[in-house]
MIVEXDREN-333071 format. One line per 4 residues: number of its first residue (from 1); for each residue x, y, z of N, C-alpha, C. Coordinates in nm, 3 decimals, padded with zeros to 5 digits. Layout:
// residues N
NUM> X Y Z X Y Z X Y Z  ... .
***
This chain:
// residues 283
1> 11.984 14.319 12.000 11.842 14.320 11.964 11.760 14.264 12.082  11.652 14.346 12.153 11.578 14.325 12.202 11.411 14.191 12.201  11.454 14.062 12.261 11.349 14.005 12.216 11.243 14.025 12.225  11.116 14.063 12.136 10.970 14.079 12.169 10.920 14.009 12.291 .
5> 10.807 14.068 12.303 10.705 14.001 12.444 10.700 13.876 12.374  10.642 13.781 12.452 10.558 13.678 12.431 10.429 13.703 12.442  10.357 13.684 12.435 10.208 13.702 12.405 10.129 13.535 12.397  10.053 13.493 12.495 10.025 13.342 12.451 09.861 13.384 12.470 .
9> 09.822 13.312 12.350 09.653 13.351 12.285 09.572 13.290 12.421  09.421 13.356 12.446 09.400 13.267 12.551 09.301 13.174 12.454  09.271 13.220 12.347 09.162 13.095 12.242 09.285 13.077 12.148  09.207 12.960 12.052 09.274 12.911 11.928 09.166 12.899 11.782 .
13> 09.158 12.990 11.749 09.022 12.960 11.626 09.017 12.893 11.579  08.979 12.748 11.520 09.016 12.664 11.465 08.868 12.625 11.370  08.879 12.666 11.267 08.775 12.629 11.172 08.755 12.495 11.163  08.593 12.501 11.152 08.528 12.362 11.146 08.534 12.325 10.990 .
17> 08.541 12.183 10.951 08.525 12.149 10.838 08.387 12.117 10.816  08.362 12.133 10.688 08.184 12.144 10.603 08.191 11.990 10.572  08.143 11.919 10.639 08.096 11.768 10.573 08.007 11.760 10.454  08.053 11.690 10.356 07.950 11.629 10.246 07.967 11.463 10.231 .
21> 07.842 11.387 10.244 07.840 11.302 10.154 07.831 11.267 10.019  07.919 11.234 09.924 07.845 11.197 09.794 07.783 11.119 09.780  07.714 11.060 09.638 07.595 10.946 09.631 07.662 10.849 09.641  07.808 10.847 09.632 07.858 10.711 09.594 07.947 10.679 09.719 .
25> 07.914 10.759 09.814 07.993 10.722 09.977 08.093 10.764 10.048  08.149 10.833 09.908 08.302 10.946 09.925 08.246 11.025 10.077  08.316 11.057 10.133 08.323 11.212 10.232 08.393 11.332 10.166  08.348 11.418 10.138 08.406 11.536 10.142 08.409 11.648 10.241 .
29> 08.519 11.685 10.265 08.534 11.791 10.390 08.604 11.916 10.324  08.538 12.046 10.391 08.588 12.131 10.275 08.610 12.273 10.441  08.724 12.279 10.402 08.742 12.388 10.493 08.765 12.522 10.464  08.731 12.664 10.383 08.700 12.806 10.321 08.807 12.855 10.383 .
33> 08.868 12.920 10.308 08.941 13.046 10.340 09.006 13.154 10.218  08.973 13.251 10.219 08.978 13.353 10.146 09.063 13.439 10.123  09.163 13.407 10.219 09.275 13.485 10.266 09.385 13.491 10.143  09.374 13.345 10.078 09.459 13.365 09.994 09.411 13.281 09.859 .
37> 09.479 13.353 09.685 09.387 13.287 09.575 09.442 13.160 09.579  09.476 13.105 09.652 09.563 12.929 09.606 09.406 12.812 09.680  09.424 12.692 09.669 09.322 12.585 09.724 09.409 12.508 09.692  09.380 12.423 09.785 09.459 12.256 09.774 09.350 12.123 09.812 .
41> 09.307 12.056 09.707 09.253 11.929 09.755 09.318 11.827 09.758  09.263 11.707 09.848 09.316 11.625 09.874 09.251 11.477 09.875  09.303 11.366 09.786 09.203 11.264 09.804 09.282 11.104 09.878  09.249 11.141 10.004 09.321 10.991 10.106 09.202 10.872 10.055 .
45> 09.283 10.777 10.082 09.280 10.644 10.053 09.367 10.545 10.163  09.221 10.493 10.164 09.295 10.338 10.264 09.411 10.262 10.216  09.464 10.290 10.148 09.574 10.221 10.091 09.729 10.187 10.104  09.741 10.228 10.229 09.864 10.265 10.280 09.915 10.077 10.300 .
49> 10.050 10.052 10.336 10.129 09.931 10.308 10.079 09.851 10.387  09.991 09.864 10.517 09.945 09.763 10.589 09.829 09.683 10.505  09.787 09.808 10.410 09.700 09.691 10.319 09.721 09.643 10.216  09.837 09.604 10.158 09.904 09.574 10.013 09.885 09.400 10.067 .
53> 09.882 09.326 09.966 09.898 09.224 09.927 10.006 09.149 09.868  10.084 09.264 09.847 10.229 09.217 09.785 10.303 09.306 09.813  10.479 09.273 09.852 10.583 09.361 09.937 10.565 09.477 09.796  10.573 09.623 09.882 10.600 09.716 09.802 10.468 09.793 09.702 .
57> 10.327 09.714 09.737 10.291 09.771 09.640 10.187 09.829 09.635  10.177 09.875 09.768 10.098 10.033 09.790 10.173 10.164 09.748  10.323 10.179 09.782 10.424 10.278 09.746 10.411 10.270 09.577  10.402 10.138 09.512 10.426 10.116 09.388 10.328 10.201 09.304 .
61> 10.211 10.159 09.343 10.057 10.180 09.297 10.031 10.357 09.303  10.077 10.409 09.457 09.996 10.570 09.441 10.157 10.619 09.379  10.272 10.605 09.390 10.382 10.675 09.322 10.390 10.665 09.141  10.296 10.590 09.095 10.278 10.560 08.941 10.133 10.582 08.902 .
65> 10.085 10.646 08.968 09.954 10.729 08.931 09.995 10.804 08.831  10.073 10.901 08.823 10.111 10.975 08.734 10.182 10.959 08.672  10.231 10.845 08.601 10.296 10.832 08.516 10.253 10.735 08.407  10.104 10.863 08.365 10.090 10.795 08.210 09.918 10.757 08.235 .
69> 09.858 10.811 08.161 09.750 10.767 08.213 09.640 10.714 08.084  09.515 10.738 08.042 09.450 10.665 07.905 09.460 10.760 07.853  09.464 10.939 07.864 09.456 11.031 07.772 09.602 11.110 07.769  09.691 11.093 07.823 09.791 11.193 07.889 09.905 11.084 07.910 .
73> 10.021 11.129 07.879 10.129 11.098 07.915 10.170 11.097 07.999  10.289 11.073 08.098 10.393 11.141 08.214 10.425 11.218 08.204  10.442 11.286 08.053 10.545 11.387 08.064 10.408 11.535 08.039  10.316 11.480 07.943 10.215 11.571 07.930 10.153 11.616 08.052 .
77> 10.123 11.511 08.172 10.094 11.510 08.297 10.169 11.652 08.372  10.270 11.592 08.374 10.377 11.716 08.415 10.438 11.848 08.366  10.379 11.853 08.231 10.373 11.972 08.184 10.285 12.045 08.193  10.143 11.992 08.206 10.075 12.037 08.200 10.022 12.106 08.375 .
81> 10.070 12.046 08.457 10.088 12.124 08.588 10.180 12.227 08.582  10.285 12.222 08.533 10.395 12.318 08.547 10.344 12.412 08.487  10.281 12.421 08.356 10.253 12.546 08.301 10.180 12.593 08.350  10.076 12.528 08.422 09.949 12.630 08.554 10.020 12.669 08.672 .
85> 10.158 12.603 08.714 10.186 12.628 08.829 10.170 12.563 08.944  10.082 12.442 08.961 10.015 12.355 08.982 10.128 12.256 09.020  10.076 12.203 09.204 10.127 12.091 09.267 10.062 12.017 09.259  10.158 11.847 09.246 10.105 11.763 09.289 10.193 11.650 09.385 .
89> 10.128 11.595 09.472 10.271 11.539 09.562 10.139 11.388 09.611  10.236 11.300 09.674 10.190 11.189 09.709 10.264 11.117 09.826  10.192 11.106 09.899 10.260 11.062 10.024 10.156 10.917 10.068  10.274 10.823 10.106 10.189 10.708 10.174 10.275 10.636 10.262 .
93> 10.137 10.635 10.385 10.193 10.567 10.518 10.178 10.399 10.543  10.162 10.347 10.656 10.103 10.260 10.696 09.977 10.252 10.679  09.911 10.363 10.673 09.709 10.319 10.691 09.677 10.396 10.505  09.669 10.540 10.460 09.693 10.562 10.379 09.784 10.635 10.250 .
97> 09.703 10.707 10.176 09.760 10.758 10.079 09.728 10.895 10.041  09.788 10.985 10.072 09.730 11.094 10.047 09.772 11.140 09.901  09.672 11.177 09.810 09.733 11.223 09.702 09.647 11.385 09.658  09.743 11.436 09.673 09.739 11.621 09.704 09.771 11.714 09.540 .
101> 09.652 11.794 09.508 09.668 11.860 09.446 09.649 12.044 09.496  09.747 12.128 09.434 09.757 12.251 09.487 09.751 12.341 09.372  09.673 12.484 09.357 09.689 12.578 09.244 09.659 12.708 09.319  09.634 12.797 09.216 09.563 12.920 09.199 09.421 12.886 09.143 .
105> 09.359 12.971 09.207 09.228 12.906 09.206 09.191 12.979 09.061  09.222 13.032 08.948 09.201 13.046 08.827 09.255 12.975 08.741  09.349 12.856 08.811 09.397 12.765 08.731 09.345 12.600 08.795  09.206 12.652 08.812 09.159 12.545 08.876 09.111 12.388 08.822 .
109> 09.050 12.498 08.702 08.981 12.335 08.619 09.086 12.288 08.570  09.159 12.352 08.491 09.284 12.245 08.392 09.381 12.165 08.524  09.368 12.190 08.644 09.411 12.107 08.726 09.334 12.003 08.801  09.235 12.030 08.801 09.152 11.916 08.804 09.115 11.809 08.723 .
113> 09.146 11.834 08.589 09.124 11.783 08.441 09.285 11.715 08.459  09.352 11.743 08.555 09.492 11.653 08.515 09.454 11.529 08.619  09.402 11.604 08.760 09.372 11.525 08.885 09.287 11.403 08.836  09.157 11.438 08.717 09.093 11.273 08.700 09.170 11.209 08.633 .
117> 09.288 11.217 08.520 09.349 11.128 08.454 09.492 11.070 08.562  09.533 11.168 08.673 09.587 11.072 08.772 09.477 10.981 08.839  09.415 11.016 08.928 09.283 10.947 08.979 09.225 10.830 08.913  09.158 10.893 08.800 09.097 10.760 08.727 09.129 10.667 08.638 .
121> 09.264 10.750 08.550 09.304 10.630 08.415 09.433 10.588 08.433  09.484 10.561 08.566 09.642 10.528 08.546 09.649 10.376 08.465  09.764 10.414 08.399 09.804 10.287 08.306 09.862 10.196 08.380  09.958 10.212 08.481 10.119 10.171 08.559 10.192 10.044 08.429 .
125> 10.231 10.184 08.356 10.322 10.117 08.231 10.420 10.003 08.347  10.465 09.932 08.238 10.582 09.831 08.295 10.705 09.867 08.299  10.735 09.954 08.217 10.856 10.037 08.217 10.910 10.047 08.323  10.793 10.208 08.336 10.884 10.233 08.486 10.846 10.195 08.628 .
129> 10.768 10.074 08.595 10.738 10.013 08.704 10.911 09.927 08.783  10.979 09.889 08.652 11.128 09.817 08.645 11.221 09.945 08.657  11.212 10.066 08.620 11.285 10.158 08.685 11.268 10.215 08.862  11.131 10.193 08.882 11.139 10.236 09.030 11.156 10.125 09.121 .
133> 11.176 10.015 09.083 11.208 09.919 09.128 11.392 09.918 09.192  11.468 10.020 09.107 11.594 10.022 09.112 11.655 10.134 09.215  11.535 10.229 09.217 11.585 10.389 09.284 11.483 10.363 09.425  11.403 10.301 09.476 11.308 10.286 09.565 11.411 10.208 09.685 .
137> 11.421 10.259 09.805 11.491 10.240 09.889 11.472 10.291 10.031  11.368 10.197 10.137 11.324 10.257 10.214 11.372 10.295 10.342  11.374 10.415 10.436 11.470 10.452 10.513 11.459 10.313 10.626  11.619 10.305 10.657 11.621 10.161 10.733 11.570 10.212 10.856 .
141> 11.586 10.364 10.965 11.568 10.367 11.074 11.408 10.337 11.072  11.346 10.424 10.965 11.180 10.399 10.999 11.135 10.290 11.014  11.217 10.154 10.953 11.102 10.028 10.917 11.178 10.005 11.025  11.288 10.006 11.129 11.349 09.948 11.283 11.244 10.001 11.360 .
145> 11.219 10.098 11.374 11.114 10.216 11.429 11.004 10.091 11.462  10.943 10.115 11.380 10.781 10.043 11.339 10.804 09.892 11.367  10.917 09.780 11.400 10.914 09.697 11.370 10.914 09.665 11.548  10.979 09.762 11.623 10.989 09.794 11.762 10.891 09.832 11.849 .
149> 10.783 09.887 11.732 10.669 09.950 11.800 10.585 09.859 11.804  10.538 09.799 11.678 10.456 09.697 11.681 10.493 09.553 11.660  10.594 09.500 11.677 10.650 09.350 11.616 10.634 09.346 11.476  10.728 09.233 11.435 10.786 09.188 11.313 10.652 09.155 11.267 .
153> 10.549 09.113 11.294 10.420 09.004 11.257 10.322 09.085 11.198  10.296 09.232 11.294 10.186 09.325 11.246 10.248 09.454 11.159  10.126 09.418 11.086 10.119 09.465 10.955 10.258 09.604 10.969  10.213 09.739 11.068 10.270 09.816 11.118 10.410 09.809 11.114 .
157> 10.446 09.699 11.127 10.591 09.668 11.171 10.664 09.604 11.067  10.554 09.502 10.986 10.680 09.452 10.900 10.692 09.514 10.789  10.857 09.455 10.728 10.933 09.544 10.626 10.968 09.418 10.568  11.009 09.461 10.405 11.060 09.360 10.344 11.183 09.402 10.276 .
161> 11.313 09.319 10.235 11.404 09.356 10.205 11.420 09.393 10.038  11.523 09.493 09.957 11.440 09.542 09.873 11.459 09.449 09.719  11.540 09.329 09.759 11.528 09.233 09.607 11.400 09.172 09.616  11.289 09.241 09.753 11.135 09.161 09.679 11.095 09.275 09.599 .
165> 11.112 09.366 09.615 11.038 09.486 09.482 11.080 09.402 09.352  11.173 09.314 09.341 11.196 09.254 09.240 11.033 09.128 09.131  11.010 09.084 09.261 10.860 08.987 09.244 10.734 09.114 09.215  10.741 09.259 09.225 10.633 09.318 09.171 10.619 09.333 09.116 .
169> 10.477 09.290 09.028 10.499 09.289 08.871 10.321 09.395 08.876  10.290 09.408 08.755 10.208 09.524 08.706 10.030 09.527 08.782  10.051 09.363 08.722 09.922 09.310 08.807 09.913 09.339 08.974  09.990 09.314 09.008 09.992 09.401 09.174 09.938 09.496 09.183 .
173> 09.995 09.588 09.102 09.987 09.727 09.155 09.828 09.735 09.025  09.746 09.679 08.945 09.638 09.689 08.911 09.495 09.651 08.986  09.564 09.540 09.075 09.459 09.458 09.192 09.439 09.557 09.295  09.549 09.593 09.310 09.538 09.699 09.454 09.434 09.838 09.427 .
177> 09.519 09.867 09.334 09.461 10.004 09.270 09.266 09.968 09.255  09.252 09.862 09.204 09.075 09.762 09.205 09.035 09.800 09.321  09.108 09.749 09.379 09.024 09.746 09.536 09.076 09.806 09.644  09.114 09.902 09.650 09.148 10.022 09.768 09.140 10.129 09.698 .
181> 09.155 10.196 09.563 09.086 10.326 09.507 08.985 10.304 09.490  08.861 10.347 09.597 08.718 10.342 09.547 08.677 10.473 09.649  08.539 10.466 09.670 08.448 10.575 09.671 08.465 10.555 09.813  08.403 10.368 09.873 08.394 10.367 10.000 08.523 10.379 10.093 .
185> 08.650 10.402 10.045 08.741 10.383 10.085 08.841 10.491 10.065  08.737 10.641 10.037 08.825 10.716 10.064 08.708 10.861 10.112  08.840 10.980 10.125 08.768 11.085 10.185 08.853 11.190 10.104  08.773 11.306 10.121 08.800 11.418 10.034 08.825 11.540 10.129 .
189> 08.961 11.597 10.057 08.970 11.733 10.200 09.023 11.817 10.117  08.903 11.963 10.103 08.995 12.087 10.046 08.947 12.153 10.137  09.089 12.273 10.111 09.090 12.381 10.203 09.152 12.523 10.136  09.133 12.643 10.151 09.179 12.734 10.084 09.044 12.814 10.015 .
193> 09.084 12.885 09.905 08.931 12.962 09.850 08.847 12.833 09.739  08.778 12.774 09.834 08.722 12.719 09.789 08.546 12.731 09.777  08.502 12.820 09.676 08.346 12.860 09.676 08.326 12.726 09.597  08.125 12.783 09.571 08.004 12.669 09.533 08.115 12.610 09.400 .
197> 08.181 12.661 09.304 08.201 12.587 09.175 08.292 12.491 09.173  08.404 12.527 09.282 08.524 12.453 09.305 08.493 12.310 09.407  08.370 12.312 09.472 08.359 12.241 09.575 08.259 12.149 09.463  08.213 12.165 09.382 08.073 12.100 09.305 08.232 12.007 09.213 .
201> 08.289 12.109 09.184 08.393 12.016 09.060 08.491 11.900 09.144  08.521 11.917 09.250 08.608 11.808 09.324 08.463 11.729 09.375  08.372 11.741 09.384 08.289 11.623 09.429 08.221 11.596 09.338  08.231 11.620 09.173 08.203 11.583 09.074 08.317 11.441 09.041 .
205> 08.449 11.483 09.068 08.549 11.377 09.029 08.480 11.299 09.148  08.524 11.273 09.255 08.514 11.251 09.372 08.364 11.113 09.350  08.281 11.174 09.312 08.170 11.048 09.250 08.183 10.991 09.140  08.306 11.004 09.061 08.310 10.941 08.970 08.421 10.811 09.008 .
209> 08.471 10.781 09.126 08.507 10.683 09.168 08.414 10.579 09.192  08.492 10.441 09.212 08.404 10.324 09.150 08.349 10.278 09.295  08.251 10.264 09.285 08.190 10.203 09.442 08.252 10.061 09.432  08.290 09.973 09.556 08.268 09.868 09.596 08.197 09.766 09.656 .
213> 08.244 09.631 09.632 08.159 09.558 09.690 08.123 09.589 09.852  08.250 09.617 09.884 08.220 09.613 10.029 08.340 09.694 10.052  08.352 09.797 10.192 08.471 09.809 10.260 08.572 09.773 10.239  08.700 09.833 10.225 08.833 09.781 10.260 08.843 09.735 10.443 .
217> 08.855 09.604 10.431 08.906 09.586 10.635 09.024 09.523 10.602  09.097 09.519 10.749 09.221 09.429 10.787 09.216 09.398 10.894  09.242 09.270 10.932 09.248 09.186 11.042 09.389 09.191 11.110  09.423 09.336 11.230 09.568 09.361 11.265 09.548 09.275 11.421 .
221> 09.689 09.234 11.405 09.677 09.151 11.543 09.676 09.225 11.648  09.684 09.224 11.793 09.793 09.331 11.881 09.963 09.350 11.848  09.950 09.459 11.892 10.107 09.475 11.874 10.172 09.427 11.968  10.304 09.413 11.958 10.389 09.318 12.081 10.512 09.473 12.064 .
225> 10.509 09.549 12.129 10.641 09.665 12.151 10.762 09.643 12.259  10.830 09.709 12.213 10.989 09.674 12.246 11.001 09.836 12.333  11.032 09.796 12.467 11.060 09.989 12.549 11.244 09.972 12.450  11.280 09.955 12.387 11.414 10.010 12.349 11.472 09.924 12.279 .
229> 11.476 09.930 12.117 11.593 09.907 12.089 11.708 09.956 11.986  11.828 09.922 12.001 11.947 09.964 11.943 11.977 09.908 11.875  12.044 09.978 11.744 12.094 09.921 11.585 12.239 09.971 11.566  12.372 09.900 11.579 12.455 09.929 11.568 12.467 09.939 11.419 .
233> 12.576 10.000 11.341 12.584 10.041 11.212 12.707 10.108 11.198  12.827 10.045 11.214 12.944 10.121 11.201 13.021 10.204 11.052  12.923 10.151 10.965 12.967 10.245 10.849 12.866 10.382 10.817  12.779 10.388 10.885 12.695 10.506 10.936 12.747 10.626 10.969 .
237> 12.745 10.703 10.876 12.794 10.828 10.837 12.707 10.954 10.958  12.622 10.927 10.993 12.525 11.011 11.122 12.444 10.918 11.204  12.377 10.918 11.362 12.329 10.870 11.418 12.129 10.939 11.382  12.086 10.855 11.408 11.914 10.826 11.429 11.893 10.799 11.532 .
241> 11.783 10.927 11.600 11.711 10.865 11.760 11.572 10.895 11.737  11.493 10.837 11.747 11.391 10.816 11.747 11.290 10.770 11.868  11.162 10.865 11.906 11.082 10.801 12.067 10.939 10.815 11.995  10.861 10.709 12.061 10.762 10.718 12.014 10.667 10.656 12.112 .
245> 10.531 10.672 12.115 10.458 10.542 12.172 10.349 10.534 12.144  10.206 10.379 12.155 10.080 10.409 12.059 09.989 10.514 12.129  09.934 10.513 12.072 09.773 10.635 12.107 09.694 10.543 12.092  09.585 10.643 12.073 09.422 10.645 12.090 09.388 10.511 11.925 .
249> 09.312 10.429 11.962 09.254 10.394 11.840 09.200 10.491 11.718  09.125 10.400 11.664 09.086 10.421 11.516 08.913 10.501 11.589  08.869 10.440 11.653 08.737 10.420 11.693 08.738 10.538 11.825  08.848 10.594 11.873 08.820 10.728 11.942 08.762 10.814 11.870 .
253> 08.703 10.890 11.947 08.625 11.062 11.896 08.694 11.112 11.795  08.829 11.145 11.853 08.922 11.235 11.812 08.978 11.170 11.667  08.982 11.053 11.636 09.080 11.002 11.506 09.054 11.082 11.404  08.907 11.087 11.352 08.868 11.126 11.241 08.922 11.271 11.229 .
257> 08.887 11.347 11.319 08.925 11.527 11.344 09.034 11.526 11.370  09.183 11.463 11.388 09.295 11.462 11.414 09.384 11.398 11.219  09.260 11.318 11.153 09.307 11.287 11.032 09.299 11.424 10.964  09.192 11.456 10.960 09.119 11.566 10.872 09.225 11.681 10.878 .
261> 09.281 11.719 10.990 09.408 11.808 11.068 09.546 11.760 10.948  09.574 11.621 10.979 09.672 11.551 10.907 09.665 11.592 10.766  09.526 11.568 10.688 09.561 11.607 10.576 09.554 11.751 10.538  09.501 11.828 10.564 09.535 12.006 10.558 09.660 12.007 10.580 .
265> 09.726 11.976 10.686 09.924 11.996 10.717 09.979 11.956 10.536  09.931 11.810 10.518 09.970 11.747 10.408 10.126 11.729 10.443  10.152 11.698 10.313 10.320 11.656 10.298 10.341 11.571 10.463  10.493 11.647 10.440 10.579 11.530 10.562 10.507 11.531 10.716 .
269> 10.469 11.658 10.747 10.441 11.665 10.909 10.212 11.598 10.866  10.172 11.613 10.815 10.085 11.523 10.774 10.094 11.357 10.784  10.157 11.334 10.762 10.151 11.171 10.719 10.278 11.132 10.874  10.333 11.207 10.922 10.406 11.158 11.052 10.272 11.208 11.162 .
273> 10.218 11.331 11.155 10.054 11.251 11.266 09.994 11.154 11.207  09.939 11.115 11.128 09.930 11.022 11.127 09.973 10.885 11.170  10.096 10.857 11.148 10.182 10.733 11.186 10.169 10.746 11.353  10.133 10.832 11.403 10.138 10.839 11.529 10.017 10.791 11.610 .
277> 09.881 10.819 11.525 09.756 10.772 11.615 09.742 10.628 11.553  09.796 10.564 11.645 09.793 10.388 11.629 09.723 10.370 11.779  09.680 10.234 11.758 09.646 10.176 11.898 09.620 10.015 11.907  09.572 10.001 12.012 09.577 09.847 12.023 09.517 09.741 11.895 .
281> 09.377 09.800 11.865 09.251 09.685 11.769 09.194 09.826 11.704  09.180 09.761 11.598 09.088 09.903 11.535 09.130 09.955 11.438  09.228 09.979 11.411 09.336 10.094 11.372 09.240 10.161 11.234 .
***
C-alpha cells in the first residue's frame, strides 16, 4: 500500500469563542458548530486540590455531585442520562474541576434538568462518602511527578497518604462545595449546535449559582523543582517516565485562551494541558 501525500495546511481555522457575562459574574463562552446534532457544556470551577482545605476533598466534593441530590437519586441521576443517551464525566486537577455534560441536542432540556440537580442540590450522602474512601487511590507516579516539579510544600506538589481520606468527613466536602462552587469562581464553555435556546438555558442554570463574598485566592509559594528524579519500585509490574517543565503564568495573554482550548478537548488530554500551564506566582 502506497502512503498518501502529506499535505501540511498553510492556515489553521480556529473558531473564536462568543463571550458572555452573566449578572451574577459567571463567564460563559460558547463556541457554534453545526456540523453535528450533539453539544457539550461545561462548567469549570476553581476547585481543583490546591484549593481544598482538607486532604482529598476537592476529588471528594466534584466526584459526589452525582450521587444523590434534593430531588433525584444516584441511581435516578443515572438513569435518567442513560435513557437520553446523555454524558456526564468529571475531571479534577490541581487548579480545577471540570464538570462536563454531553447530548443530542433534542435531548437537551431533560439533560440540563439533571445538570442543575448535579450542580445545585448535591446531598454528599455519608454513605458513599465511606465507600469512596476505600476504592480512591491516587496514581503514585503523578503525585512523584508534581512533588519534583514543584516541592513537597506547594500546594502543586503535595500529596497525602491515603489513611487521611480516612479524617474526611461530610462537612468537608459541604464547606468546600460553599465556597469554591459559586458564580465568581467559575466559567462556562459550550461548544457544538448550540443556538439562541440552548445558550439562554445553560446561562439560565449558570446564574442560578450562588454569588460570593469575594473571590476564591491562594497564597502559592515559588516552586523549588528537582531537574531529575528516580523512584525505585521493585515489585512494579511496568516502568513510568515522565518530562515535564513550568510555563507561562496565570496572568499571561495566552492562559485564559489555552484554558478555554482545555476545556472543549475535555476529558483526559483537557485537564493534562492544563496541569501543564503552571508558573512561578500567579497560577
Amino acid at each position: 500500500m502506497k502512503q498518501p501525500p502529506l499535505i501540511t495546511p498553510r492556515e489553521v481555522d480556529v473558531p473564536r469563542a462568543q463571550r458572555h457575562t452573566l449578572p451574577n459574574g459567571a463567564s460563559l463562552y460558547a463556541i457554534p458548530s453545526d456540523d453535528f446534532e450533539v453539544l457539550r457544556f461545561t462548567f469549570v470551577f476553581r476547585a481543583g486540590s490546591s484549593m481544598q482545605h482538607a486532604p482529598f476533598a476537592a476529588s471528594a466534593t466534584a466526584n459526589m455531585l452525582s450521587e444523590g441530590s434534593r430531588d433525584m437519586t444516584a441511581r435516578q441521576i443515572a438513569e435518567r442520562l442513560d435513557f437520553h443517551g446523555s454524558y456526564f464525566e468529571v475531571n479534577v486537577d490541581r487548579d480545577y474541576v471540570y464538570i462536563s455534560f454531553s447530548s443530542l441536542s433534542k435531548f437537551f432540556a431533560p439533560t440540563l434538568e439533571v445538570a442543575e440537580q448535579i450542580l445545585l442540590q448535591p446531598l454528599f450522602p455519608e454513605d458513599v462518602l465511606e465507600f469512596l474512601s476505600v476504592i480512591t487511590v491516587d496514581t503514585v507516579v503523578r503525585e512523584i511527578f508534581a512533588e519534583a516539579l514543584f516541592g513537597d510544600k506547594h500546594p502543586y506538589g503535595i500529596s497525602y497518604p491515603e489513611k487521611d481520606y480516612d479524617t474526611l468527613t461530610r462537612a468537608d466536602l459541604e464547606s468546600l462545595y460553599r465556597r469554591l462552587y459559586t458564580a465568581e469562581n467559575c466559567l462556562v464553555v459550550c461548544s457544538g449546535r448550540i443556538g439562541e435556546e440552548e445558550l439562554q438555558g445553560i446561562g439560565a442554570l449558570a446564574e442560578k449559582l450562588p454569588r460570593a463574598d469575594r473571590s476564591a485566592t491562594a497564597d502559592f509559594p515559588a516552586p523549588r523543582s528537582e531537574a531529575y528524579r528516580f523512584v525505585e519500585r521493585p515489585d512494579a509490574v511496568q516502568s513510568s517516565l515522565r518530562v515535564g517543565r513550568l510555563l507561562f503564568t496565570r496572568t499571561h495573554p495566552d492562559f485564559v485562551g489555552m484554558q478555554v482550548v482545555a476545556t472543549v478537548l475535555g476529558g483526559y488530554f483537557g485537564s493534562r494541558l492544563m496541569q501543564n500551564l503552571r508558573g512561578e506566582h500567579g497560577y
